[in-house]
Structures are given as structure tokens and as C-alpha cells.
C-alpha positions, 0 to 999 in steps of 0.5 A: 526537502518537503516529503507527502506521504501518499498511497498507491490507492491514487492508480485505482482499480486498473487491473494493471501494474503502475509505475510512477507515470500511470495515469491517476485515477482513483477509485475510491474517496482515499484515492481522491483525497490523496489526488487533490493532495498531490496536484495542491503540492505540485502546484505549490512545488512550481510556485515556490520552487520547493523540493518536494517530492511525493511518495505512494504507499502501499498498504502498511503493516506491523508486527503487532496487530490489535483489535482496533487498529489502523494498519491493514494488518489490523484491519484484516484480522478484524474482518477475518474474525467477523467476517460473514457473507461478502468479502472482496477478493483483492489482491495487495502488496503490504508494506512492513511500516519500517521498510516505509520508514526506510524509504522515507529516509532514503528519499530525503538523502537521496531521492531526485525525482518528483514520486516515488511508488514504495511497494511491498515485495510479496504480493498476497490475495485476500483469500489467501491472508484470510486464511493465513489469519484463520490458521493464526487465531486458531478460528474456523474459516467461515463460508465466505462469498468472495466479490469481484476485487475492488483493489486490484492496481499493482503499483511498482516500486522499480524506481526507488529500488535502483535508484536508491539501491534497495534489495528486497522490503519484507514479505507479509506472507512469509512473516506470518507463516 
């Protein structure tokens, strides 16, 4: 089973939540990128009759974030460390990199359909993991200027939790509190 790893960065900005069915429409050039990808393996998948299956990611953490570091953890303790002036207010659903793996494994075992949405539990604004981050580094918040949010599109990851019977994926917030 061939397995593309994906992000829900593909829905865009609908201000809405998506399931595998939504329309794709990305807002972004990852988004895009990640369109081209898929729509190049489904035509492949019919081609050749291969058993691929497409699975859409959303933002990835780890415990240990660094300065420097890829995931979005990473990331956020970077721009809450400088940030000045203009921050976007998005909302998010971090995923924990080992309930990714997990799904990862599960859809190779047992996964029958085409596309997958695996999705955080916890839903967490970026006001709110700015300051989570603030009271971590121990750094006094800055007068930041929230914009319209850029990422808003709640993807939803029913169909990898019944049909694969998954309880619950770790909760960001909850971690760092």
C-alpha cells in the first residue's frame, strides 16, 4: 500500500469544517502544492490500479521543541519569542507526531478508503498558544496586533476514528499546561 502524506492545508481558508468530501481549495502555495500531489497520484492510483491512499495531516508537534525547528511547535515558540506587530489569529488543531505515526500505521493495516483527515483533538487559537508559550519561556507578552485569521478551515478526522477505532489523539493545550 502506497501511503501520500498530505496536509489539511489543501481545504483552505473556508471558515468551516471539512471532511474528506470537501472541496479542495487551498489558499496557500503548500496547499497548492499538496493539490497537485494528490490529483498526480490519483491519476497514477487508476492507471496502474495501485492501492494508494492519501492522508491529510494537520499541523505536527513534539515535545521538544527548538529554535529552528520545522514542526509547529517549533515555529510557534519562535514567533512568540519575536514577535512584534502583526500576528494572524488562526485557529489550529496540532497533531502530536506520534499520533501521526500512529495513523500512518493504522491506515496501512486497515484503512479502505482512498483519504484520510487525521486531526488533533484539541482545537487551540493563536492568542491562546501565544500566551501558553509566554507563560512556558517565562517571556513578557508583547503588544501584538492580532489580523484576520489566515488558517481557519477545521478539518474532521471522523472517518479514520470509527472506522479504525481510535478513542482520542493528544491535546496540545493540555501538554503544555
Amino acid at each position: 500500500k502506497f501511503i501520500l502524506l498530505s496536509s489539511t492545508e489543501v481545504y483552505g481558508d473556508t471558515g468551516e469544517e471539512a471532511d474528506e468530501f470537501a472541496e479542495l481549495a487551498a489558499a496557500g502555495e503548500r496547499g497548492i502544492r499538496f493539490i497537485r500531489e494528490e490529483r498526480l497520484l490519483d491519476i497514477y492510483r487508476k492507471q496502474r490500479r495501485m492501492d494508494a491512499v492519501i492522508l491529510r495531516a494537520s499541523q505536527l508537534y513534539t515535545n521538544r521543541p527548538k529554535e529552528g525547528g520545522g514542526d509547529f511547535l517549533s515555529r510557534s515558540f519562535s514567533a512568540a519569542v519575536q514577535a512584534e506587530g502583526r500576528m494572524p489569529a488562526d485557529e489550529f488543531q496540532p497533531l502530536h507526531v506520534s499520533d501521526f505515526v500512529d495513523a500512518v500505521k493504522r491506515v496501512m493495516d486497515a484503512g479502505t478508503h482512498h483519504v484520510y483527515n487525521v486531526c488533533g483533538s484539541g482545537r487551540i487559537s493563536a492568542k491562546r498558544l501565544y500566551q501558553l508559550v509566554c507563560e512556558q519561556e517565562k517571556i513578557q507578552e508583547r503588544a501584538v496586533q492580532w489580523e484576520d485569521p489566515e488558517c481557519v478551515t477545521m478539518a474532521d478526522s471522523g472517518r479514520i476514528r470509527q472506522e479504525l477505532g481510535w478513542s482520542d489523539f493528544r491535546n496540545l493545550e493540555e501538554q503544555m499546561q
